[in-house]
C-alpha positions as CSV (number, residue, x, y, z in Angstrom):
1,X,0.0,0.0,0.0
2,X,1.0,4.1,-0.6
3,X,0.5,6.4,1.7
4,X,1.2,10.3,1.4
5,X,0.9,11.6,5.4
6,X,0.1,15.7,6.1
7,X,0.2,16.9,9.4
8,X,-2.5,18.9,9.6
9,X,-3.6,21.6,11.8
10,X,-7.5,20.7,10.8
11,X,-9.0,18.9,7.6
12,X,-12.1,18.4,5.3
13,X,-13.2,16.3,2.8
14,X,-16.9,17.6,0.7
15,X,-18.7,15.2,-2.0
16,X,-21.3,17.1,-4.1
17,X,-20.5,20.4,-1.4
18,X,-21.6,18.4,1.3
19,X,-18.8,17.6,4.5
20,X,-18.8,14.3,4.7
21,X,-15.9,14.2,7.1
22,X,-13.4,16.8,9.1
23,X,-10.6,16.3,11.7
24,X,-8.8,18.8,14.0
25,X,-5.3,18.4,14.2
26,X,-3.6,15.2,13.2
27,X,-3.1,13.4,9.6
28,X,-4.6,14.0,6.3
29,X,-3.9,10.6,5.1
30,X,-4.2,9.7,1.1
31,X,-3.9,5.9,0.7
32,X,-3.9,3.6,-2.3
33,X,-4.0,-0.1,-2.4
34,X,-1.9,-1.7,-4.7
35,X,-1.6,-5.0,-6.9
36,X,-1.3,-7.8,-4.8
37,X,-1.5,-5.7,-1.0
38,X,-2.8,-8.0,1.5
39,X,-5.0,-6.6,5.1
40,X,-2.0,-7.5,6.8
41,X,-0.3,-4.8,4.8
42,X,-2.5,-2.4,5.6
43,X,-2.5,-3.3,9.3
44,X,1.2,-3.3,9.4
45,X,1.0,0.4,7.5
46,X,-1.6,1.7,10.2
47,X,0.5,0.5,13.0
48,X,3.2,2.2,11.6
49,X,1.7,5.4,11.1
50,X,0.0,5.4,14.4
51,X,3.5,5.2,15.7
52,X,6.1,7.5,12.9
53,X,7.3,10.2,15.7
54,X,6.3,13.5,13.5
55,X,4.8,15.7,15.7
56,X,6.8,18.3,17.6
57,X,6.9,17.8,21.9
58,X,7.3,20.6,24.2
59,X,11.2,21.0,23.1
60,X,9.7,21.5,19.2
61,X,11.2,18.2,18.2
62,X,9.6,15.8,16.1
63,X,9.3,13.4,19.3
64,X,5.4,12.5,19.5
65,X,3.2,10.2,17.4
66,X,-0.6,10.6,16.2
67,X,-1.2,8.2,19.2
68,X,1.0,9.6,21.7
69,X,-0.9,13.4,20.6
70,X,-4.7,12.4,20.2
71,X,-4.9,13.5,17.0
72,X,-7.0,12.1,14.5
73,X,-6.8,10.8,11.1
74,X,-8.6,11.8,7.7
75,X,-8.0,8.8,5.6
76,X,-9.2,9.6,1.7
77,X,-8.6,6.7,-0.6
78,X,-6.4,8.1,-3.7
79,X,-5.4,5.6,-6.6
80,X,-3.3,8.3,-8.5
81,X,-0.7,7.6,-5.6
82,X,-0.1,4.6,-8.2
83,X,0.6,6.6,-11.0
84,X,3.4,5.3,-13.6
85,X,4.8,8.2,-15.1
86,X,7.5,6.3,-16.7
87,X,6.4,6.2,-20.6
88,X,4.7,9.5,-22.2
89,X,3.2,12.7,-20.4
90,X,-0.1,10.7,-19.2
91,X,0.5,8.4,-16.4
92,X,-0.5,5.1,-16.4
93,X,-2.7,3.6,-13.0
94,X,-2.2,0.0,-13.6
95,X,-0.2,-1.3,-10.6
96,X,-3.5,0.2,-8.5
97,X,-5.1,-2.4,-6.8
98,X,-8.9,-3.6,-8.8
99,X,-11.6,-1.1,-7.4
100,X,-13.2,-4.1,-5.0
101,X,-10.0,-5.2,-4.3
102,X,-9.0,-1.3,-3.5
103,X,-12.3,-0.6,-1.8
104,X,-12.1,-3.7,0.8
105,X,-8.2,-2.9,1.6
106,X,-8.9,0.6,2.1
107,X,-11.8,0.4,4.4
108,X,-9.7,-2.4,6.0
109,X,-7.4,0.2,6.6
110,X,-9.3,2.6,8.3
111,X,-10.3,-0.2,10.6
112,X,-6.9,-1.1,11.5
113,X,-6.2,2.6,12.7
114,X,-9.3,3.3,14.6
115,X,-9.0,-0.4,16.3
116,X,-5.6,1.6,17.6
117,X,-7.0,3.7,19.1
118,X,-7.3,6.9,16.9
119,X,-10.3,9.1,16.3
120,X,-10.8,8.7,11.9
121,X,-12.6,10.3,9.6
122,X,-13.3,9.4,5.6
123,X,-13.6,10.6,2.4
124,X,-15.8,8.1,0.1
125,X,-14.1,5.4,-2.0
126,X,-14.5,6.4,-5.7
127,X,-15.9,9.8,-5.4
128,X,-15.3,12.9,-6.8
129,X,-13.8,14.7,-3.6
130,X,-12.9,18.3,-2.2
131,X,-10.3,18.0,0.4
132,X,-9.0,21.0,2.2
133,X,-6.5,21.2,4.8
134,X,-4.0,23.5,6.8
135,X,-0.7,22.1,6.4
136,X,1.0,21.6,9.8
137,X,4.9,22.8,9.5
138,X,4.2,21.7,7.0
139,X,5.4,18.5,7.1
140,X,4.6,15.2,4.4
141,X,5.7,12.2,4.1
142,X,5.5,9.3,1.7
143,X,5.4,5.1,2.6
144,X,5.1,2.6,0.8
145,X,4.8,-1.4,2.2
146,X,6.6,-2.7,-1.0
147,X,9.5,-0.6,0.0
């Protein structure tokens, strides 16, 4: 599985104008299944994100986790994060895992994380979405399980 991670100081995702989730601070987290990703994957990628030390601690050092902070977690399925860019200007979306397949993993996913603990929010698998969001630091990072 991909994963892009924002800190974020608050975030929202619309469909159709409508807020269909929002978090204060915490993680804006875009998250693609790929070919062949298993659940234990994507509970081995929740576990680590739960856990990546990126938030500052009272000596402004990136010391503290999402779960050590009580943040929360808006998780927004995004298949571009599989984009092949390799051949031509258009890229290519084949390594993305089968929209079921994607679907099941991703909402696997955001089990995993809330079943650790941490407050989540969603955008809707599919959908045309509107995600806003203040950039904390700002401060993103990239993981991928295949890596």
């Amino acid at each position: 599985m991909r994963a892009l991670l924002q800190r974020v100081h608050n975030a929202a995702v619309k469909v159709d104008g409508e807020t269909i989730g929002e978090i204060g601070p915490g993680l804006l987290i875009l998250i693609c299944a790929m070919q062949g990703d298993t659940e234990a994957q994507a509970e081995h990628l929740a576990t680590k994100i739960a856990k990546l030390r990126i938030f500052k601690d009272d000596a402004e050092k990136m010391n503290l986790s999402l779960k050590n902070t009580g943040g929360s977690a808006l998780i927004i399925s995004q298949f571009t994060l599989a984009a092949d860019t390799s051949r031509g200007n258009r890229p290519g979306f084949s390594t993305a895992a089968p929209p079921e397949e994607g679907r099941a993993l991703y909402h696997h996913f955001i089990g995993a994380v809330a079943a650790l603990g941490i407050p989540t929010a969603e955008g809707a698998f599919g959908a045309d979405m509107d995600v806003s969001l203040t950039n904390a630091g700002p401060v993103t990072i990239w993981l991928d399980t295949a890596s």
